[in-house]
TITI-154004 format. One record per residue: y, z, x of N, C-alpha, C, O in turn. Coordinates in Angstrom, 1 decimal. Example, Ala and Ser with C-alpha at 12.3 -4.5 7.8 and 13.67 -1.06 7.14 Angstrom:
<rs>
n.v | n.w | n.u | ca.v | ca.w | ca.u | c.v | c.w | c.u | o.v | o.w | o.u
-5.7 | 7.8 | 13.2 | -4.5 | 7.8 | 12.3 | -3.3 | 7.8 | 13.2 | -3.3 | 8.5 | 14.2
-2.2 | 7.1 | 12.8 | -1.1 | 7.1 | 13.7 | 0.0 | 7.9 | 12.9 | 1.1 | 8.0 | 13.4
</rs>
This chain:
<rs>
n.v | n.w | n.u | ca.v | ca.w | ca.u | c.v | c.w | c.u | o.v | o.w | o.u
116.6 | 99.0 | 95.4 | 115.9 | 99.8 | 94.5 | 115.1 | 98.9 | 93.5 | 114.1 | 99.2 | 93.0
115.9 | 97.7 | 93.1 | 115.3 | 96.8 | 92.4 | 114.0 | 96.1 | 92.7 | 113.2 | 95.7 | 91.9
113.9 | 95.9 | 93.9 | 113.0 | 95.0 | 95.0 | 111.6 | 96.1 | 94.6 | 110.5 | 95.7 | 94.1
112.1 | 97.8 | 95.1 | 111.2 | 98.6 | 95.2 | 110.4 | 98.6 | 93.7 | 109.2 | 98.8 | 93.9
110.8 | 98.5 | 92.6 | 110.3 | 99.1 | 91.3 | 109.7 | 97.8 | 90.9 | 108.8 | 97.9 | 90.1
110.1 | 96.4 | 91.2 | 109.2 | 95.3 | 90.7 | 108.0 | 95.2 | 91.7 | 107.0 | 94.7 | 91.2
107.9 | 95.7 | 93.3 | 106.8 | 95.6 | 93.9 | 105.7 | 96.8 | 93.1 | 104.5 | 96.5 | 92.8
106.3 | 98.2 | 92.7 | 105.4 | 98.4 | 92.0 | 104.9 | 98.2 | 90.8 | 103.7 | 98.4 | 90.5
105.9 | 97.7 | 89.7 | 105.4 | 96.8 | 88.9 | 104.3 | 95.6 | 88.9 | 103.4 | 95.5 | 88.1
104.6 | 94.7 | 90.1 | 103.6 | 93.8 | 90.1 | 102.4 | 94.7 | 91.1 | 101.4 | 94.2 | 91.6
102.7 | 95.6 | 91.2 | 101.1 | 96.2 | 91.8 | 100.6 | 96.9 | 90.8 | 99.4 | 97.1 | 90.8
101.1 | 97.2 | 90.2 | 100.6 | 98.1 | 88.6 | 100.3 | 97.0 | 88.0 | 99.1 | 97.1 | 87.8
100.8 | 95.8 | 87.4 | 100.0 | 94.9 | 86.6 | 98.3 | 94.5 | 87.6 | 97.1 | 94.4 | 87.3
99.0 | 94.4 | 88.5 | 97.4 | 93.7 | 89.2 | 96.4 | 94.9 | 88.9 | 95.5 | 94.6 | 88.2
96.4 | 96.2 | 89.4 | 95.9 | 97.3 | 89.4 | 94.9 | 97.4 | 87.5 | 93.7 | 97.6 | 87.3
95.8 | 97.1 | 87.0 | 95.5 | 97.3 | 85.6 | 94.8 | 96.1 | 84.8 | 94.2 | 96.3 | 83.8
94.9 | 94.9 | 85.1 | 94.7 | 93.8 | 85.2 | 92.9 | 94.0 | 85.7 | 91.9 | 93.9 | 85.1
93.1 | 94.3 | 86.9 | 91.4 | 94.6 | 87.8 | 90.6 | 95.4 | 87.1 | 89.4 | 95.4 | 87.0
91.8 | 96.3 | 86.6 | 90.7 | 97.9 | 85.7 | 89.9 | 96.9 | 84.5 | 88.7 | 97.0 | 84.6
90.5 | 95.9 | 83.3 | 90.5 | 95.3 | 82.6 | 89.3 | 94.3 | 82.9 | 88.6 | 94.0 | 82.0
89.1 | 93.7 | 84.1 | 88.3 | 93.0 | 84.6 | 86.6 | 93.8 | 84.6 | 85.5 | 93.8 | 84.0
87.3 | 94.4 | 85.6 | 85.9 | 95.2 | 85.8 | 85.5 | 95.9 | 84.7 | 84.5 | 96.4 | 85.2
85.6 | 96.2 | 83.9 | 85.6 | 96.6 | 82.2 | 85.1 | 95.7 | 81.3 | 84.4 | 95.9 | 80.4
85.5 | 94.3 | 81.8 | 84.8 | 93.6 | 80.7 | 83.7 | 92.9 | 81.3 | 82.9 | 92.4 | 80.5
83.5 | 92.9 | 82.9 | 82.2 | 92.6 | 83.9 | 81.0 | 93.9 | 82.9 | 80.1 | 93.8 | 82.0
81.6 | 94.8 | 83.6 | 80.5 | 96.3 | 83.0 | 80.0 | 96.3 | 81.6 | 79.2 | 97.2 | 81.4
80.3 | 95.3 | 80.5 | 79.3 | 95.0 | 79.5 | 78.9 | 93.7 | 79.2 | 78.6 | 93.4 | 78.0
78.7 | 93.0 | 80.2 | 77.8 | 92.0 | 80.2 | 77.0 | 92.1 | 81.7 | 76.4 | 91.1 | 82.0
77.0 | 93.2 | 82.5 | 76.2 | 93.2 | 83.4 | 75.8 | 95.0 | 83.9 | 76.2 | 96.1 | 83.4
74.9 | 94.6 | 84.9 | 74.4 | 96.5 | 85.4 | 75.1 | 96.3 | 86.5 | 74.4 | 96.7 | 87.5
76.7 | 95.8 | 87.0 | 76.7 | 96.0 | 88.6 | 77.6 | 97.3 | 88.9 | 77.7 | 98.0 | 89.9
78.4 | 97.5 | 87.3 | 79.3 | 99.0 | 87.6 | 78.3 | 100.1 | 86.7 | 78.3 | 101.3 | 87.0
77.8 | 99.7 | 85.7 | 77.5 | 100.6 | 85.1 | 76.2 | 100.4 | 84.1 | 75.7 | 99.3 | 84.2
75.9 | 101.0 | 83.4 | 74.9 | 100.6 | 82.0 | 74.0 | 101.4 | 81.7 | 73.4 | 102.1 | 82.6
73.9 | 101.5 | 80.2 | 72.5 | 102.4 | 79.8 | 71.1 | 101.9 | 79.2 | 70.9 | 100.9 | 78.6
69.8 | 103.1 | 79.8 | 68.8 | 102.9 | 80.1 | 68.5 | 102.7 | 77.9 | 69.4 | 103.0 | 77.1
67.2 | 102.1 | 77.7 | 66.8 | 102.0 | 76.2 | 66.7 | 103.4 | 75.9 | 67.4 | 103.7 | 75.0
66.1 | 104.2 | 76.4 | 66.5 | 105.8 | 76.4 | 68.1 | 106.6 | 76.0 | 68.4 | 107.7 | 75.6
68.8 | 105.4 | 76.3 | 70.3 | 106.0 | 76.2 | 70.6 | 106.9 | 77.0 | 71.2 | 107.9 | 76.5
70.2 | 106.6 | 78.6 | 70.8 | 107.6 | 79.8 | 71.7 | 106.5 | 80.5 | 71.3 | 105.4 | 80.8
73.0 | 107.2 | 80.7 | 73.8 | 106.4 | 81.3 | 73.4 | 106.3 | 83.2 | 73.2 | 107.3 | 84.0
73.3 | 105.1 | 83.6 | 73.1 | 104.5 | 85.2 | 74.4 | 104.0 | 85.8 | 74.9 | 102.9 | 85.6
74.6 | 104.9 | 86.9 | 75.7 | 104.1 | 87.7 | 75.6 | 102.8 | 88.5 | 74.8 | 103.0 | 89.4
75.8 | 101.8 | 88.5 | 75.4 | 100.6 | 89.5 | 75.7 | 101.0 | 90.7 | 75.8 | 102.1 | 91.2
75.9 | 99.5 | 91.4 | 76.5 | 99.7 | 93.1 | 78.1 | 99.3 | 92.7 | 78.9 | 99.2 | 93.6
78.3 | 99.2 | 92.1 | 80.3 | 99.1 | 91.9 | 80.8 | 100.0 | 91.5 | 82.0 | 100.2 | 91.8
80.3 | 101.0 | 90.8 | 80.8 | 102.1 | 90.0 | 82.0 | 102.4 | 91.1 | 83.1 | 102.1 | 90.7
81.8 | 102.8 | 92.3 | 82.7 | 103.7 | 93.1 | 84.4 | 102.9 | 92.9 | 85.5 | 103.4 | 92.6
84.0 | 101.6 | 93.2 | 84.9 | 100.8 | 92.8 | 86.0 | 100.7 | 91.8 | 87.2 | 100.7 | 91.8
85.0 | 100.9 | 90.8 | 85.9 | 101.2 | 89.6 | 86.2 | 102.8 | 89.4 | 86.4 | 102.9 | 88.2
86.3 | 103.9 | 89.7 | 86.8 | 105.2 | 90.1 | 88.2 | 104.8 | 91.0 | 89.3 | 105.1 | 90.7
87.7 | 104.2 | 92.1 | 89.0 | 104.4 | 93.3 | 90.2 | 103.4 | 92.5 | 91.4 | 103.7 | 92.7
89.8 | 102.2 | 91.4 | 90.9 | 101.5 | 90.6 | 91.8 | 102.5 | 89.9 | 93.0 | 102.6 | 89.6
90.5 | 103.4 | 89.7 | 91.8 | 104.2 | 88.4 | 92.4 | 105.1 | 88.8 | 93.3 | 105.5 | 88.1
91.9 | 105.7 | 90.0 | 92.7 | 106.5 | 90.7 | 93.7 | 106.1 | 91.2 | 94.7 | 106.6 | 90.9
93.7 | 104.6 | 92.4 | 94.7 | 104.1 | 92.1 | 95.9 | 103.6 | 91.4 | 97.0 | 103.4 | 92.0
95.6 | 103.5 | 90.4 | 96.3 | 102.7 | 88.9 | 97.4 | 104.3 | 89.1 | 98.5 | 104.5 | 89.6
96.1 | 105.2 | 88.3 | 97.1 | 106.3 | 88.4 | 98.3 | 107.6 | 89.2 | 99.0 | 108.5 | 88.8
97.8 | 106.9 | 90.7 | 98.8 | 107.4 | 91.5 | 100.0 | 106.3 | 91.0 | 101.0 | 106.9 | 90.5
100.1 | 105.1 | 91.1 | 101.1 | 104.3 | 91.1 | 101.8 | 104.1 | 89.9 | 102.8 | 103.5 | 89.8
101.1 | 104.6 | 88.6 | 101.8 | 105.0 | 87.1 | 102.9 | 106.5 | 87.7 | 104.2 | 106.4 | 87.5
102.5 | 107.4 | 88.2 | 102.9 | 108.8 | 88.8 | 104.4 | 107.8 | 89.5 | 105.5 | 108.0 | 89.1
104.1 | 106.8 | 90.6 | 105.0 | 106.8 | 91.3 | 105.8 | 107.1 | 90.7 | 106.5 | 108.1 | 90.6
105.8 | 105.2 | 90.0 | 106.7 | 104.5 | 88.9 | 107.6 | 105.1 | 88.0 | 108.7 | 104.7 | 87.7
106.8 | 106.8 | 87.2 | 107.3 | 107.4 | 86.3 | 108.3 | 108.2 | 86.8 | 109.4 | 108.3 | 86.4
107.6 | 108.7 | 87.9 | 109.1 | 109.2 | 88.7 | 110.2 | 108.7 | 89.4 | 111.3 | 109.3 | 89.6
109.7 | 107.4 | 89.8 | 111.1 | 106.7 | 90.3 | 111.5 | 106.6 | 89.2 | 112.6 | 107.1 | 89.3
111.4 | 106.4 | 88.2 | 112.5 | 106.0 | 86.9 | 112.8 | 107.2 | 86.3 | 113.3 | 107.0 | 85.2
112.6 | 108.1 | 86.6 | 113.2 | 109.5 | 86.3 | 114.0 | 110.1 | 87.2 | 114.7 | 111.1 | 87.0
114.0 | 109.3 | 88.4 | 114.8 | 109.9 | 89.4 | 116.1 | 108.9 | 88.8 | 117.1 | 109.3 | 88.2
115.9 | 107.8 | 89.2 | 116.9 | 106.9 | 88.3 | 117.5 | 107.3 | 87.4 | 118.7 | 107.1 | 87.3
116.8 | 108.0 | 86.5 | 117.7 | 107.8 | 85.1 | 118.8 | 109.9 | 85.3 | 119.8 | 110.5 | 84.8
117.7 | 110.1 | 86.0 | 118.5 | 111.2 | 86.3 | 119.9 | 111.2 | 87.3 | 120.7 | 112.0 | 87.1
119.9 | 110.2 | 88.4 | 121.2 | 109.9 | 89.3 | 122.5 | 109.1 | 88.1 | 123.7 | 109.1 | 88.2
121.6 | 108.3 | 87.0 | 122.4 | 107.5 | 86.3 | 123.3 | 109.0 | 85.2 | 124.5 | 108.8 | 85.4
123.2 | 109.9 | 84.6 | 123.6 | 111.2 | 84.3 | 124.2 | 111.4 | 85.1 | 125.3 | 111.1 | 84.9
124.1 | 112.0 | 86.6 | 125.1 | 112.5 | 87.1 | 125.9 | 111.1 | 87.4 | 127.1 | 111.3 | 87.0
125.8 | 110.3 | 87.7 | 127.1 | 109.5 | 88.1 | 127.9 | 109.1 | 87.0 | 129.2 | 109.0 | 87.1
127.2 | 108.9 | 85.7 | 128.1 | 109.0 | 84.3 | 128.8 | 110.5 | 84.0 | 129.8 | 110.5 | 83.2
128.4 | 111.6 | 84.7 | 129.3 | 112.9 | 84.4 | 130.4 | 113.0 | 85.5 | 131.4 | 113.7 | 85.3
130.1 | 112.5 | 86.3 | 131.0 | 112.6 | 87.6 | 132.2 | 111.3 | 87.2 | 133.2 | 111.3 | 87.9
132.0 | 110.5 | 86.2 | 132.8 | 109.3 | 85.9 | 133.6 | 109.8 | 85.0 | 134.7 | 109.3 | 84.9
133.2 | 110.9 | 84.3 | 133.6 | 111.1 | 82.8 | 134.6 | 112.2 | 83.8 | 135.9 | 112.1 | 83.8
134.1 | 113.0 | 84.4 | 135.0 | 114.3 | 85.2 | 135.9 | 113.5 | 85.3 | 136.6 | 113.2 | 84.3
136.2 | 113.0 | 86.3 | 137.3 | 111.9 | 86.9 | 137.9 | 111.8 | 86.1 | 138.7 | 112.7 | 85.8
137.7 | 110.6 | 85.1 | 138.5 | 110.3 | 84.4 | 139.7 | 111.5 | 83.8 | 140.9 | 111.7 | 83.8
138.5 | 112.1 | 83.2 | 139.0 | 113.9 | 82.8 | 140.5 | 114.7 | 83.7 | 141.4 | 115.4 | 83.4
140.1 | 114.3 | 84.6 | 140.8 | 114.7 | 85.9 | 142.4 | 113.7 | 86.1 | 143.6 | 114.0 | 86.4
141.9 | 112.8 | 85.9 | 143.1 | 111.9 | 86.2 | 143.6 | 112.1 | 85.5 | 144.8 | 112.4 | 85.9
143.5 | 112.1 | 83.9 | 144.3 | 111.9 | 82.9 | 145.6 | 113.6 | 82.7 | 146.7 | 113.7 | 82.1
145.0 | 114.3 | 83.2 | 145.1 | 115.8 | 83.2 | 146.4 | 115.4 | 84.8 | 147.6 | 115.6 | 84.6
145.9 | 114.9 | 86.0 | 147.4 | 114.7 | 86.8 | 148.5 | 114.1 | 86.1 | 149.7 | 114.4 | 86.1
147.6 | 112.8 | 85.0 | 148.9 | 112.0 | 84.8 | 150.2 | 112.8 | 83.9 | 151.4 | 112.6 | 84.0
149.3 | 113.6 | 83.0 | 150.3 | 114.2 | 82.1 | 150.9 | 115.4 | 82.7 | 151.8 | 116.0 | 82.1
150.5 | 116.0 | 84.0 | 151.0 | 116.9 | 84.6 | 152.4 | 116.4 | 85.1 | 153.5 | 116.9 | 84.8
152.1 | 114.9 | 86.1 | 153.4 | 114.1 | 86.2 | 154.2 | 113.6 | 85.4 | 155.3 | 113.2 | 85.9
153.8 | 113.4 | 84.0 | 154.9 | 113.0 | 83.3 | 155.4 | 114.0 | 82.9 | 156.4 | 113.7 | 82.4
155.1 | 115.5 | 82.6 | 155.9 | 116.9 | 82.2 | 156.7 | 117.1 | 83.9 | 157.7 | 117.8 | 83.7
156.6 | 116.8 | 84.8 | 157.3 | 117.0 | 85.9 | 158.7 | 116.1 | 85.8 | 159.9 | 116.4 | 86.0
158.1 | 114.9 | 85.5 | 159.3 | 113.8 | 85.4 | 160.4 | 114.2 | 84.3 | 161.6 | 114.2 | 84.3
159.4 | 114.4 | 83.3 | 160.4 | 114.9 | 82.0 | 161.7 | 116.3 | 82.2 | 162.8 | 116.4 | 81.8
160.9 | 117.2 | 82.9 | 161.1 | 118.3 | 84.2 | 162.2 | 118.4 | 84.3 | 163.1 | 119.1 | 83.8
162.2 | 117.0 | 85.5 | 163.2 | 116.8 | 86.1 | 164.7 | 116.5 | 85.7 | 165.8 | 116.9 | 86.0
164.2 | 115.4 | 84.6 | 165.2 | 114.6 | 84.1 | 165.8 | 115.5 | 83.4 | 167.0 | 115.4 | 83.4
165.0 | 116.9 | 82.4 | 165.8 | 117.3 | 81.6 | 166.8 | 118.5 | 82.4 | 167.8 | 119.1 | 81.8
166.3 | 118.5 | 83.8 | 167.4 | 119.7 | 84.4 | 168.2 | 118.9 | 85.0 | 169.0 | 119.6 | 85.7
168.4 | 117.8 | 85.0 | 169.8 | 117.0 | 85.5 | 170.6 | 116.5 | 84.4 | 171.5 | 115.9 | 84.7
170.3 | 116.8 | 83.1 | 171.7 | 117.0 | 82.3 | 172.4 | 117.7 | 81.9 | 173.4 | 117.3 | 81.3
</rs>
């Protein structure tokens, strides 16, 4: 699980890293984007490029958020199921020592 959440970690930095790239390309050039002296916005020939980044970015933020909610939700139940137990044991143990005590006190 560890393996799985740093592969998407290091694909989410790169992802976001590239978004950051092509972001700082797009104002010093016309290849994703730019506006006319008129102030009409023009798409280049990269634009599409930079759409499918952030769509990707944003599926793999979705993954991420949910694997670690599935996580932190398995980590609750296995801490309530620990706590039960325990709860549980301690409840046999005093059941056996009123049995022992029980016993002992109907043998004198």
């Amino acid at each position: 699980m560890i393996l799985f959440c740093m592969l998407y970690f290091h694909t989410e930095l790169i992802m976001w890293t590239t978004l950051f790239l092509l972001l700082c390309i797009a104002q010093f050039t016309k290849v994703i984007y730019y506006f006319t002296p008129d102030n009409q916005f023009v798409r280049g020939p990269w634009y599409p490029l930079l759409i499918i980044q952030i769509f990707v970015s944003a599926f793999l933020l979705i993954v991420v958020a949910v694997s670690v909610s599935a996580l932190s939700m398995f980590g609750i139940i296995v801490a309530d199921l620990v706590e039960q137990n325990t709860h549980q044991r301690q409840k046999i143990a005093d059941q056996h020592a009123n049995s022992i005590r029980a016993h002992d006190h109907s043998r004198r």
